[in-house]
C-alpha positions as CSV (number, residue, x, y, z in Angstrom):
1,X,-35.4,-28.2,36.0
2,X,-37.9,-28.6,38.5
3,X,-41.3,-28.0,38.8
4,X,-40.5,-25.1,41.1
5,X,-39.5,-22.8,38.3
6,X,-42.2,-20.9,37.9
7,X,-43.4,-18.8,35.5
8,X,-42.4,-15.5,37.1
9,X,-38.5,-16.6,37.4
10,X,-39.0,-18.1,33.3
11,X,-40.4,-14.5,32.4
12,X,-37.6,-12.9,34.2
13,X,-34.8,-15.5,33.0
14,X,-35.8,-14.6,29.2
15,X,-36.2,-10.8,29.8
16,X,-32.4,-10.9,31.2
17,X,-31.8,-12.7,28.2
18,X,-33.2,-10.3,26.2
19,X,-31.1,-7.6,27.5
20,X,-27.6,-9.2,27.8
21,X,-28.7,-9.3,24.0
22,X,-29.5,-6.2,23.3
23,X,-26.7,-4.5,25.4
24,X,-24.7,-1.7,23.5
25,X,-20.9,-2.4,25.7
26,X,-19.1,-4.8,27.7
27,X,-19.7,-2.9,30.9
28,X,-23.7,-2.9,30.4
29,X,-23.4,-6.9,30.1
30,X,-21.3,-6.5,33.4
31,X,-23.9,-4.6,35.2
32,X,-26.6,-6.9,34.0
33,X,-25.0,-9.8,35.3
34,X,-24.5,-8.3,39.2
35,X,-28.1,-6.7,39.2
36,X,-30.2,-8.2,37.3
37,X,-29.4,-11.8,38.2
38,X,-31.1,-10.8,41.7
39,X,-34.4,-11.4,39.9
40,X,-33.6,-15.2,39.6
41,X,-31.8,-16.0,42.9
42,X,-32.2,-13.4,45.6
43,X,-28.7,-12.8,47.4
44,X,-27.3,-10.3,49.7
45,X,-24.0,-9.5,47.6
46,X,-22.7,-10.3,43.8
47,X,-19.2,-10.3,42.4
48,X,-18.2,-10.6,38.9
49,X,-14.5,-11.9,37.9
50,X,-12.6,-11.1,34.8
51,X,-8.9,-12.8,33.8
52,X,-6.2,-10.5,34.5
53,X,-3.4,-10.1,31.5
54,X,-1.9,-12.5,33.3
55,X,-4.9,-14.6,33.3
56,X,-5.7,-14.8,37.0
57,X,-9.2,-14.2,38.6
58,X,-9.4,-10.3,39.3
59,X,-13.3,-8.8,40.7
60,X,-14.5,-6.5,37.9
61,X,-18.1,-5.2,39.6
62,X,-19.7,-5.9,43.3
63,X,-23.4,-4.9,43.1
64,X,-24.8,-2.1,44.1
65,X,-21.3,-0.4,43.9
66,X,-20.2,1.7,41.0
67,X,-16.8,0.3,41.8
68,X,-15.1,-1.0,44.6
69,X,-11.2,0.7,45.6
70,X,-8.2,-1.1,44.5
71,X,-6.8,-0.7,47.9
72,X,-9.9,-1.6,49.8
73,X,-9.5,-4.5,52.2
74,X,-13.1,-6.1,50.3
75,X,-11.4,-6.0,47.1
76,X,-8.0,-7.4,47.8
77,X,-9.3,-10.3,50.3
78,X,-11.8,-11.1,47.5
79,X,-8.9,-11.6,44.5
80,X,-7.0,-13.8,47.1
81,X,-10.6,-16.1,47.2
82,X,-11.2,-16.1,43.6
83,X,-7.7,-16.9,42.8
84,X,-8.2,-20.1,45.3
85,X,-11.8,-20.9,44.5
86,X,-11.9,-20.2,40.4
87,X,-9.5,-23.5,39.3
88,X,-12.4,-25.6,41.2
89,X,-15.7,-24.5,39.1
90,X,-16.5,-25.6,35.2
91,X,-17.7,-23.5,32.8
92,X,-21.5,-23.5,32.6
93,X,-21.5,-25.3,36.1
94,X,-22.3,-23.9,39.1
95,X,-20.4,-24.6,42.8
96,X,-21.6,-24.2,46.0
97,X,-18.7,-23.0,47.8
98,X,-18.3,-23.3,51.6
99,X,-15.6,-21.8,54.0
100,X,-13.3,-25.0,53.9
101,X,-12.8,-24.7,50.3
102,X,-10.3,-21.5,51.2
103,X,-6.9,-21.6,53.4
104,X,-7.3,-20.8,57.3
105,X,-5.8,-17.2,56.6
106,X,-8.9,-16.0,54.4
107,X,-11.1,-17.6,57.1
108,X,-12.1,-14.2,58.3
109,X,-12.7,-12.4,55.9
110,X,-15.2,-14.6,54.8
111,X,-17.1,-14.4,58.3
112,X,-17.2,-11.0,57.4
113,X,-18.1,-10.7,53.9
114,X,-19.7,-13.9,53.0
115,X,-21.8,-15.2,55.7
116,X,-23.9,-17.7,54.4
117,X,-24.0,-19.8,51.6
118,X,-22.1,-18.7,48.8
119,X,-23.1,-19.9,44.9
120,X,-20.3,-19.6,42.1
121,X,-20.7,-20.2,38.1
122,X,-18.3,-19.8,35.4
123,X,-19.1,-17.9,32.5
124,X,-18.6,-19.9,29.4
125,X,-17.6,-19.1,26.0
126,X,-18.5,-20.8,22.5
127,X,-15.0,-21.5,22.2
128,X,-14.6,-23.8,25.3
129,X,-13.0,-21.3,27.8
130,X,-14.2,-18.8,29.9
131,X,-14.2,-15.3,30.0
132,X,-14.7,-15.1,33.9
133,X,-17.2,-16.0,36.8
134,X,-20.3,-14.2,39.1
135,X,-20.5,-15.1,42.6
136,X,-23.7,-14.7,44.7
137,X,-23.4,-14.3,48.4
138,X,-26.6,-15.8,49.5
139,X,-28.8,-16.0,52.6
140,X,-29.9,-19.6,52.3
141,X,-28.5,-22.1,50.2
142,X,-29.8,-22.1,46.5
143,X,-32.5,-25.0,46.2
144,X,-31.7,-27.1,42.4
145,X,-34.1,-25.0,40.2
146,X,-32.4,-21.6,41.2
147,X,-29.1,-23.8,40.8
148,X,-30.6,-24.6,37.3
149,X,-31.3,-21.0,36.4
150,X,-28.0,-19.2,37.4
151,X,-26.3,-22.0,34.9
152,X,-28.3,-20.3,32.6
153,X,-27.8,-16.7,32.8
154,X,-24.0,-18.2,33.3
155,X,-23.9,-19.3,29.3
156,X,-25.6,-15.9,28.3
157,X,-23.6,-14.0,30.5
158,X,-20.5,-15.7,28.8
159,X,-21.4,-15.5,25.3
160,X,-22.2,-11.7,25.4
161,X,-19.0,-11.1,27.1
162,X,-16.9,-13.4,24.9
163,X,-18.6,-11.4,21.9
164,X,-17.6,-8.1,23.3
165,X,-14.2,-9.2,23.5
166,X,-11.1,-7.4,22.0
167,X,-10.1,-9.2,18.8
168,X,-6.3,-9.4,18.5
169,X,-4.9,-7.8,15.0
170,X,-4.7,-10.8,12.3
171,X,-0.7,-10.7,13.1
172,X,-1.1,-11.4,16.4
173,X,-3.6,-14.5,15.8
174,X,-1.3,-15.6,13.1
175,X,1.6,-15.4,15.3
176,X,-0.2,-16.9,18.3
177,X,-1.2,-20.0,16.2
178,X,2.5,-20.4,14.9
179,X,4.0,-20.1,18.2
180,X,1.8,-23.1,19.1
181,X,3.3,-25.3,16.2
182,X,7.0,-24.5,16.2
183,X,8.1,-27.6,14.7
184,X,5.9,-26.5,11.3
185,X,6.5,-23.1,11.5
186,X,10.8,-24.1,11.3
187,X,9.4,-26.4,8.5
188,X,7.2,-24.0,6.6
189,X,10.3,-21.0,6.9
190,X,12.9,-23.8,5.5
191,X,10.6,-24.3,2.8
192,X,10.0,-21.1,1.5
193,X,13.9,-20.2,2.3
194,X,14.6,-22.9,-0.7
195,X,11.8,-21.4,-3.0
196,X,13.7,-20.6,-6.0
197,X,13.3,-17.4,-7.5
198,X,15.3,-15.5,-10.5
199,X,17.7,-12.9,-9.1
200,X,16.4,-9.1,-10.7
201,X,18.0,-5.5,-10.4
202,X,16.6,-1.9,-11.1
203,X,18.8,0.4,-12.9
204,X,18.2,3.6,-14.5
205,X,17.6,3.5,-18.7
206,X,16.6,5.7,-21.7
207,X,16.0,5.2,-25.2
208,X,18.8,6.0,-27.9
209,X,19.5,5.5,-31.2
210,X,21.2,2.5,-32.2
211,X,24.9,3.0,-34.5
212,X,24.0,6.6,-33.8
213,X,27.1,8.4,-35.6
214,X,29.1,11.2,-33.6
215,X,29.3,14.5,-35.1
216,X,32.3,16.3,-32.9
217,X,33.8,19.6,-33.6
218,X,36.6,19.9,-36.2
219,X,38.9,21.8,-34.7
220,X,39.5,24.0,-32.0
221,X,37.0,27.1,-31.6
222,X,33.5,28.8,-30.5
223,X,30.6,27.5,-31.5
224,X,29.0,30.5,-33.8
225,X,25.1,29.0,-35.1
226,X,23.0,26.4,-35.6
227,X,21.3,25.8,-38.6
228,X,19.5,22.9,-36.8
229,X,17.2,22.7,-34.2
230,X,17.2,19.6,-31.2
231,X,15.5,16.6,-32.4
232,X,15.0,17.7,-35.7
233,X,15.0,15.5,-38.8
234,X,18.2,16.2,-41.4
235,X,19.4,15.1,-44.4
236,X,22.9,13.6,-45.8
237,X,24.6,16.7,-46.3
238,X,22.6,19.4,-44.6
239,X,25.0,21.8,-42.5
240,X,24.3,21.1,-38.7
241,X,26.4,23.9,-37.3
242,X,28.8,26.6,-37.7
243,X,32.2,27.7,-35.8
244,X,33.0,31.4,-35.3
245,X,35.2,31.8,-38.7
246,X,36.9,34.9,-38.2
247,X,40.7,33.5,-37.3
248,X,40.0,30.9,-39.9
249,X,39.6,33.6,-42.9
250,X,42.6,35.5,-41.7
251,X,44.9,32.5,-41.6
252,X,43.7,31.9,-45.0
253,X,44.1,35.0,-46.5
254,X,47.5,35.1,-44.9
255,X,48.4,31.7,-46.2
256,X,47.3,32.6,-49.7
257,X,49.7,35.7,-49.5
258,X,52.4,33.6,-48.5
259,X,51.7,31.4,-51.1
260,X,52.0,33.9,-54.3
261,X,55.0,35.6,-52.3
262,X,56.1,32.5,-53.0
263,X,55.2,31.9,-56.2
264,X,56.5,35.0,-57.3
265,X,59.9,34.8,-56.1
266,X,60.2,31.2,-57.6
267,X,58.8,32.8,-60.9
268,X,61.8,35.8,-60.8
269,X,64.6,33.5,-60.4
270,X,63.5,31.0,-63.2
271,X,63.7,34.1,-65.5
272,X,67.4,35.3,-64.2
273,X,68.4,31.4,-64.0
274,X,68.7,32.0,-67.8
275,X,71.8,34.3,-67.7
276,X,72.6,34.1,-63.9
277,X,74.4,31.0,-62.2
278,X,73.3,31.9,-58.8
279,X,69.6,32.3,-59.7
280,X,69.5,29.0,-61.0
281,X,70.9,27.3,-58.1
282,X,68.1,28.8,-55.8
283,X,65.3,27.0,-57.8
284,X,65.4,24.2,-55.7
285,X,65.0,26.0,-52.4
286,X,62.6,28.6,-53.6
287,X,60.5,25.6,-55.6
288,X,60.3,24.0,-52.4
289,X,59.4,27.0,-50.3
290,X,56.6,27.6,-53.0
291,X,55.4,23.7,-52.2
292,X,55.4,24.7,-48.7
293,X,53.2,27.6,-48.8
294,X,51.2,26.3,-51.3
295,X,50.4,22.7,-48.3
296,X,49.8,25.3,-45.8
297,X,47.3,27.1,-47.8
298,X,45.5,24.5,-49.2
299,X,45.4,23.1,-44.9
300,X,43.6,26.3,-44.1
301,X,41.5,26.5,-46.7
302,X,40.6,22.7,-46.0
303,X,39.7,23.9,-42.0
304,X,38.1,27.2,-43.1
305,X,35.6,24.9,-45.4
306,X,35.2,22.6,-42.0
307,X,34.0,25.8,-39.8
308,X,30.6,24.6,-40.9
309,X,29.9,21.2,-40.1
310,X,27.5,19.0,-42.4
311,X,25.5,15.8,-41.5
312,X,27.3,12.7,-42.6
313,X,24.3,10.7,-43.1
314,X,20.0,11.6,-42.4
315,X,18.9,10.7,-39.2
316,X,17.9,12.9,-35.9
317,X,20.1,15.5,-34.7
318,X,20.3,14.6,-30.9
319,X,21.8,17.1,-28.7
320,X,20.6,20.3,-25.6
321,X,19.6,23.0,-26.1
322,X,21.6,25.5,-28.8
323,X,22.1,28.5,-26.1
324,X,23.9,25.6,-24.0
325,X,26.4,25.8,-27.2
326,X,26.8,28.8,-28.8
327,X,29.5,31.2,-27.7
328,X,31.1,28.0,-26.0
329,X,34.8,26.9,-26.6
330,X,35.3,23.7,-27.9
331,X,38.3,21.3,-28.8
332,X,38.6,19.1,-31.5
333,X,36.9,15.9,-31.4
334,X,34.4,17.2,-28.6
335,X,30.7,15.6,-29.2
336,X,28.3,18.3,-29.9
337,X,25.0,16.3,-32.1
338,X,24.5,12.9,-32.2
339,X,23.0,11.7,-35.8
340,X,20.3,8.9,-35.3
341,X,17.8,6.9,-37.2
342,X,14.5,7.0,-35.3
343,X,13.9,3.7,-36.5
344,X,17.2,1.8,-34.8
345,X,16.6,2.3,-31.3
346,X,18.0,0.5,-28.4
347,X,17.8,0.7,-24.0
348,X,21.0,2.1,-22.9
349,X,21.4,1.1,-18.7
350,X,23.5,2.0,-16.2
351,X,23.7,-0.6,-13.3
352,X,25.6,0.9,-10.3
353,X,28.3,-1.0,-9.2
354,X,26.9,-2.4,-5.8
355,X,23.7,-3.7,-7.8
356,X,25.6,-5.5,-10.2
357,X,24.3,-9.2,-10.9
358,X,26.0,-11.6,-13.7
359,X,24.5,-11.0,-16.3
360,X,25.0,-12.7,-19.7
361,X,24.1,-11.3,-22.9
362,X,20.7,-12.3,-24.1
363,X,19.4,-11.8,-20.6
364,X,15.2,-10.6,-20.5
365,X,15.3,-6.7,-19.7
366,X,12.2,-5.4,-19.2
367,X,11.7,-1.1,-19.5
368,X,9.4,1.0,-17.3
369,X,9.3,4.5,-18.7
370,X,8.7,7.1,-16.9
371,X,5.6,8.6,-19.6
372,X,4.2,5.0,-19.0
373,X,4.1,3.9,-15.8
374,X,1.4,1.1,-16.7
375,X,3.2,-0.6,-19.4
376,X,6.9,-2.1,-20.3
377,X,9.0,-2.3,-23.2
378,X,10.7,-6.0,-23.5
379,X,14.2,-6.1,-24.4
380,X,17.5,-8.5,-24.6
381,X,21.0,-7.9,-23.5
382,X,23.2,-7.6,-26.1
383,X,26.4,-5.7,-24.2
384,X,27.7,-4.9,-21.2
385,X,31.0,-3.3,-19.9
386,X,33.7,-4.9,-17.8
387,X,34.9,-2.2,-16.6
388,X,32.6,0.6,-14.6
389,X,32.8,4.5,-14.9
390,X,31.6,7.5,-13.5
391,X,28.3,8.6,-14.6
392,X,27.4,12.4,-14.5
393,X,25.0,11.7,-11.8
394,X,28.7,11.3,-9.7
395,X,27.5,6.9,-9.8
396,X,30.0,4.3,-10.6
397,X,28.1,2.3,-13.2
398,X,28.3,-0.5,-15.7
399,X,27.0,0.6,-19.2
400,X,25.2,-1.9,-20.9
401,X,22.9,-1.9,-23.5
402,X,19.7,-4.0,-24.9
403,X,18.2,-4.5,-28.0
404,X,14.1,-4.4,-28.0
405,X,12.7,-7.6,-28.6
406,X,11.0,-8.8,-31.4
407,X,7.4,-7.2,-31.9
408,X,8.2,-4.1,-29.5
409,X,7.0,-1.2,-30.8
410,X,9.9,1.4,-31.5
411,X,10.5,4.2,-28.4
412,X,11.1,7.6,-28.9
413,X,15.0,8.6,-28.7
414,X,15.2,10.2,-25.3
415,X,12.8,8.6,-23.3
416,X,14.1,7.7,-19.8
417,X,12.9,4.9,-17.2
418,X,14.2,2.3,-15.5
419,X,14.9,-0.9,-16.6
420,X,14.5,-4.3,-14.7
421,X,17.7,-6.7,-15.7
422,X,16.6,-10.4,-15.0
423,X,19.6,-13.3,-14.0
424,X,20.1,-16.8,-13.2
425,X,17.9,-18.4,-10.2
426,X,18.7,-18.3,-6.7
427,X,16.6,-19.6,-3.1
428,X,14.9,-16.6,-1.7
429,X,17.4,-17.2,1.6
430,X,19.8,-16.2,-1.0
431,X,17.9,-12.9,-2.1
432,X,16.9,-11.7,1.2
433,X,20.8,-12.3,2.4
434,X,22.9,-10.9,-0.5
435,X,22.4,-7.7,0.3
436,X,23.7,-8.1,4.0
437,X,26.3,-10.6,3.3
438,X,27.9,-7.9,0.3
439,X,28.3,-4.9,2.8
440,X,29.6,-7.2,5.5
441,X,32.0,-8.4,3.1
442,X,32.9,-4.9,2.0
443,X,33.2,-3.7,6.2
444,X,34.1,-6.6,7.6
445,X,36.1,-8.0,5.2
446,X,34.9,-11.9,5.9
């Protein structure tokens, strides 16, 4: 600088400083700039510039205007000049700009508008760039020290502005920044396409008992009582349930008197065999007639005995609720309690058919239940169907089932979850696309 500065424009400088510091919004920086800068170099007129979206020179403020009409002849001669006269000034630089620097047709308008001498100065940024430009209609030509002094306010007016800016969303920076390097970013996406990863499926699980042992109904009938209640803890031998024995005890008391009908009229014709031919050659047919009754009346008094049902072997008695059973018809062989030890336990799944991986046994199965949603149970594949079947959820599934792994703590019987089935390794491309190309394949057939 020189020795013209005095100390009245360097007490002004750092108060304008001072402000553009202490300024609470872009717009108060703004206003600074086209005001305030009067205090260093006196000038009729001052325009501030801001990029566009499209990141051409568009006037912002004018001073002493609160803002100047988007269709006013000032404002749309004075885009066409920036646009013309911005390319030519640095950033921190000032221009002295004259009316041969613009084309013949904007020659008018600055007779009009500009006048005089004319001083323009970029408003740079930390970064490098700019964040737009103030220009200062003047009535004499700036001497170097008031040059010296705008080129100031210039980097204060930048740096204020720049930090008021708009940050983009971390997306969009990240995006910008890989748009710039296309060749890496093709790179980076083929690399992490070939990642290898291990192929995984949800499916719904619960706990049950391992060799858990059937108990069906004997015959045909209604279910009469329990003597059991669900979940409860039975001995060999203890009597589960009971069917409604009323046709049973009839049939047997019918069958008994058929059988000493029987038994009588073998008994009569042994004794007139003695003097009577004829009598003696019905023996055989009455004897077996008397063998007859005597199979069917042991065969109901075998089902009567069955009406109640006993536990085969201890364990839990695993079935609903006992109103859901009694008074219900049921035929022979129809499940009604499941016996199992509460010590044998495995994960029963059922993977849905359009989730299905291969899957080998002694693949890792790992159990979220539903009453622990912070821990897992570890388990290993031990079976799994060929063929799929209707679940009573109206799913076609695979059952399969897994074994806990060594060290697991044993589950209660009936807890439900759902279990994550791990496979072989794949590339992610392969993971991300395998859903896509299996419902193409299904629609499309290709």
């Amino acid at each position: 600088m020189s020795d013209s500065i005095n100390f009245q424009s360097i007490g002004a400088l750092l108060q304008i400083e001072q402000d553009v510091r202490t300024a609470t919004s872009e717009g108060a920086v703004e206003f600074i700039a086209v005001n305030d800068t009067f205090r260093i170099v006196p000038y009729r007129q001052a325009a501030l510039w801001r990029p566009d979206p499209a990141g051409k020179p568009e006037l912002r403020r004018v001073s002493g205007l609160a803002d100047a009409p988007p269709d006013s002849p000032y404002r749309q001669w004075m885009n066409q000049a920036l646009r013309q006269l911005a390319p030519k000034i640095d950033g921190g630089h000032a221009l002295h700009v004259s009316r041969d620097m613009l084309d013949a047709p904007l020659h008018a308008g600055w007779d009009e508008w500009m006048g005089g001498s004319v001083l323009m100065v970029a408003l740079p940024t930390p970064a490098g760039g700019t964040v737009g430009g103030l220009l200062l209609a003047l009535e004499t030509r700036a001497d170097e020290a008031q040059t010296a002094l705008a080129e100031r306010l210039a980097v204060a007016y930048g740096q204020a502005l720049w930090a008021w800016r708009e940050r983009p969303a971390t997306w969009r920076r990240m995006a910008s920044r890989l748009k710039a390097r296309p060749k890496r970013l093709l790179l980076a996406a083929l690399v992490v396409a070939c990642i290898p990863m291990r192929l995984t499926v949800l499916a719904p699980a619960e706990i049950i008992g391992k060799d858990a042992k059937l108990v069906a109904a004997p015959q045909d009938g209604v279910v009469a009582r329990f003597f059991v209640k669900p979940n409860q803890t039975v001995a060999a031998g203890e009597p589960l349930f009971a069917l409604e024995d009323t046709g049973a005890r009839n049939r047997n008391e019918v069958a008994v008197k058929s059988q000493a009908v029987a038994a009588a009229e073998y008994l009569r014709a042994t004794q007139k065999s003695f003097n009577d031919g004829a009598s003696k050659a019905d023996l055989s047919s009455l004897n077996a007639r008397l063998e007859e009754k005597s199979a069917e009346a042991q065969y109901v008094k075998d089902m009567l005995e069955r009406i109640q049902v006993r536990a085969p072997a201890a364990g839990i008695a695993v079935f609903s609720d006992q109103n859901d059973w009694l008074g219900k018809p049921v035929q022979t062989g129809e499940r009604i309690i499941l016996l199992a030890d509460p010590a044998r336990v495995q994960i029963a799944i059922r993977l849905p058919v359009e989730d299905a991986l291969s899957l080998e046994p002694g693949a890792a199965v790992k159990l979220y239940l539903n009453v622990a949603p912070l821990g897992t149970v570890s388990g290993v594949l031990t079976q799994s169907s060929y063929e799929p079947a209707l679940t009573s959820d109206g799913v076609v599934a695979y059952s399969l089932k897994a074994d806990l792994a060594p060290g697991e703590p044993v589950q209660r019987i009936g807890l439900k979850g759902t279990a994550k089935l791990y496979g072989g390794w794949a590339p992610l491309l392969y993971h991300v696309l395998r859903k896509p190309l299996a419902v193409a394949r299904r629609t499309l057939g290709i």
